[in-house]
C-alpha positions, 0 to 999 in steps of 0.5 A: 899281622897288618892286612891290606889291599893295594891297587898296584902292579906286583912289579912296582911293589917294595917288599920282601917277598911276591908270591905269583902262581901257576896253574899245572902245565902252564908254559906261558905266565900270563896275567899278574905272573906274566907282568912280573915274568915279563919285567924280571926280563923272562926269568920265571919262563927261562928258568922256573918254567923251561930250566928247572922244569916247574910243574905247577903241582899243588903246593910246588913252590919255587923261590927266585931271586930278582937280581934287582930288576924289581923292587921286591928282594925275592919271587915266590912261584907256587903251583895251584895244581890242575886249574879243573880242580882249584876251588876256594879251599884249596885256596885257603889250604894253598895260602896256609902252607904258603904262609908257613913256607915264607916264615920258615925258608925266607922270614919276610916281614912284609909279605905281597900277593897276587889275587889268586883265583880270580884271573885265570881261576875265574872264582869270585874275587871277594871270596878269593881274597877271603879265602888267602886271607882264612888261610894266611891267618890260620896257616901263620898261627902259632901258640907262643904265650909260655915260650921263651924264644919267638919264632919268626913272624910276618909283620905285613901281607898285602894282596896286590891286583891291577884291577881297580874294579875289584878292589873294593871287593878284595877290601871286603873279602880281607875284612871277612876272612880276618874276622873268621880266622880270628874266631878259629885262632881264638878258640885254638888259644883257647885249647891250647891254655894249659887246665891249671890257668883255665877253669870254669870261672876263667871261661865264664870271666871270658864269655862275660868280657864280650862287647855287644854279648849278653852274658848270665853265668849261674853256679853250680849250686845255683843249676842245681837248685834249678834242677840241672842234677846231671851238670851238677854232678860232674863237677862234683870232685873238683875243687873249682866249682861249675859254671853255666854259661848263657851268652846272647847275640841279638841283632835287630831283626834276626832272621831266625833263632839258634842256640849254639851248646859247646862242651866246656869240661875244662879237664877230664880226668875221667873221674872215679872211673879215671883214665890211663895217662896216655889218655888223659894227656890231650884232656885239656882240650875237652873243652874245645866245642865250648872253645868254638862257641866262645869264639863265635860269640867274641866276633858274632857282631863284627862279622854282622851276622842276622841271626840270634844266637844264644851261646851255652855251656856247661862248664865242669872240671871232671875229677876224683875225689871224696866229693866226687860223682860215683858209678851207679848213681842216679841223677835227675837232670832238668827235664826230670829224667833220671839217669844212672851213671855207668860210667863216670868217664861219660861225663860230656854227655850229662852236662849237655843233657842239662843244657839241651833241656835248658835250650829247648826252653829257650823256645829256639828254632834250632839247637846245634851242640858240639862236643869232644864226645866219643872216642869211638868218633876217633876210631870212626873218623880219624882226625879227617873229620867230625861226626854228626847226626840229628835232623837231616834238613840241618844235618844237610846244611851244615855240612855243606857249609863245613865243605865250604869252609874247609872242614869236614862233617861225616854223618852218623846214623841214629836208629831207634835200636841206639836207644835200646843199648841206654835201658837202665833197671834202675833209671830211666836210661843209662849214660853209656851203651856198651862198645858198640856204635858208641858215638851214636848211642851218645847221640841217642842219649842226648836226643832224650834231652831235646824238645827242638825237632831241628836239633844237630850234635857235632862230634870233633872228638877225634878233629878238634886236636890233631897229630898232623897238619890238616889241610894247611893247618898245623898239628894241635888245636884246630879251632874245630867247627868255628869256620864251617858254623859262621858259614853256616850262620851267614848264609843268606 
């Protein structure tokens, strides 16, 4: 989709389809929806606002024909809802399902906009635009690749605003919010590739495609002569050997130092202790926090950010086999704890055991993982938001940087009685705790593993795919924690 700013009135502009709004209760347009109103000869105020009884609730939208008294074909009149309570992600929910409203009742191929937010909204105009941006790119998104038939799409959006002194910031806003949706739609393609086309090479052949990225990717034999026993063996039954990943951004003076750990199972099986097939079906996105990392990293230097980031992931396919890793034995994973496995299914946490260890040598001021974790995360959670838990300092940080960025970070606790539940008698902890409060005794077994004190683990088991839309974006692959860490990232 072509993306532009356009110093203009709605009025004048050739195109499909105009999208205007009103706030809740609003009996009189005025500003951008007003000036089009008024050259529609009151159409908006006759019939939208007094005939049909247009309420303005958010979301409502109402579509208009122009009868020729404007160049555009058709009005779009959507509600923002109480204007006490617009804020930038309603914005960018609002853009995704208008969006998906164009493309399945009108099919536009040009498609144009006022600068929602920024007139009577009194938001700032640069995130606004950002936002209806992040929003249109996510809300348009569509998995394609093995269809036969295309659905519909959009060939151009523009933002129109009469404003020239804010143009420039639009301009900036739309470039912004381009990048951010394209790392989200990457990391969804990304989930959405069937686990027959993507192994762990296929994702070290990506991270090593990267412009202005460092990459080293090391074999699985290679880690383990390094000393990554517990990556190693999660791989072990699969006929497409592991891979470790290490990808580096450095930019000239960075202001800090952050190594960014996503999961890379390709597929899990849940190994020798395998699991039932309704469980298994989604098992190709158990990759999805390396599908975050690696969408970070693609656009890391476009999007400019002045922090060095060392993206890793330890990429296994988790599957039985004569080779495969068994239940009860010990592994020794790089900072020399031994571990026995309790179960082969809680195989995410030992390969990042490994890769913490290995951050943690990287000497970083902050160590974030992510990770379809537990499932006792779904239980919690639901598909509403991720867990996490770790420093509270970064805890705090990132979710109010999730919150900015229309995501949701719930966080756990992680009591010292956790750990109690990982004793082993033959090891020095176990790889499972038992029922009970499972996604914080995984975080107290990967906690073991980490010598950064400012360290976060994010769990998106239950939001990195959905059954539903989520606040604008559709069911499937959400591109979990890729839009709440690159704010995060570009805080000033």
């Amino acid at each position: 989709m072509e993306l532009s700013v356009k110093n203009a009135s709605l009025a004048d502009i050739e195109t499909d389809v105009i999208i205007v709004n009103l706030f809740k209760g609003v009996k009189t347009p005025a500003g951008a929806t007003g000036a089009v109103d008024s050259a529609l000869g009151g159409l908006i105020t006759d019939f939208v606002i007094n005939k049909d009884k247009f309420e303005g609730d958010f979301g409502q939208t109402y579509i208009l024909q122009t009868y020729g008294k404007i160049k555009a074909a058709k009005v779009l009149v959507v509600g923002l809802g109480e204007a006490k309570d617009f804020d930038l992600t309603k914005l960018r929910e609002l853009s995704a399902k208008v969006i998906k409203k164009c493309e399945a009742t009108l099919k536009p191929k040009k498609v144009s906009s006022i600068l929602h937010g920024a007139g009577i909204g009194g938001l700032d105009p640069k995130a606004c635009a950002q936002a209806i941006i992040e929003g249109t790119l996510l809300g348009a998104y569509k998995y394609e690749k093995y269809k036969t038939k295309k659905a519909h799409s959009i060939d151009s959006f523009e933002i129109v605003e009469l404003n020239q002194d804010i143009i420039g910031q639009a301009k900036e806003g739309i470039k912004q919010g381009e990048l951010i949706a394209k790392a989200t739609n990457f990391a969804r393609d990304l989930v959405n590739e069937p686990a027959m086309t993507l192994h762990p090479s296929e994702l070290a052949e990506i991270a090593l495609s990267f412009k202005g990225i460092d990459t080293t990717v090391i074999d699985g034999k290679d880690a383990l002569q390094m000393g990554m026993g517990a990556f190693y063996a999660v791989g072990m039954g699969s006929e497409h050997d592991s891979k470790f990943i290490h990808m580096k951004y450095i930019p000239k003076n960075p202001a800090k130092k952050i190594a960014l750990i996503g999961k890379g199972v390709t597929f899990d099986s849940g190994g020798l202790d395998i699991k039932p097939a309704s469980s298994m079906r989604e098992m190709k996105g158990d990759m999805s926090g390396a599908a975050c990392v690696l969408g970070i990293m693609k656009y890391a230097k476009e999007l400019n950010l002045n922090i060095e980031i060392h993206g890793i992931i330890a990429a296994v396919e988790n599957m039985p086999s004569g080779k495969a890793y068994h239940p009860g034995d010990i592994l020794t994973a790089l900072n020399g704890k031994t571990i026995e496995v309790d179960n082969t299914d809680a195989e995410g946490r030992l390969t990042l055991a490994d890769a913490l260890c290995y951050a943690s040598d990287l000497k970083v001021d902050e160590i974030i993982d992510i990770a379809t974790l537990t499932g006792a995360c779904c239980v919690a959670l639901g598909q509403e938001a991720a867990g996490i838990l770790g420093d509270q300092n970064l805890v705090d940080k990132l979710k109010n940087s999730a919150d900015s960025a229309g995501e949701r970070f719930w966080q756990m606790p992680l009591y010292k009685e956790h750990l109690e539940a990982l004793k082993s008698d033959v090891a020095d902890l176990k790889n499972t705790g038992g029922r009970l409060a499972g996604t914080m005794t995984a975080g107290a077994f990967l906690k073991e593993f980490v010598t950064c004190p400012k360290w976060a683990h994010i769990d998106i088991a239950g939001c990195a795919i959905t059954d539903k839309e989520i606040r604008g974006i559709s069911k499937g692959p959400q591109g979990s924690g890729v839009r709440a860490l690159i704010y995060y990232f570009g805080e000033k």
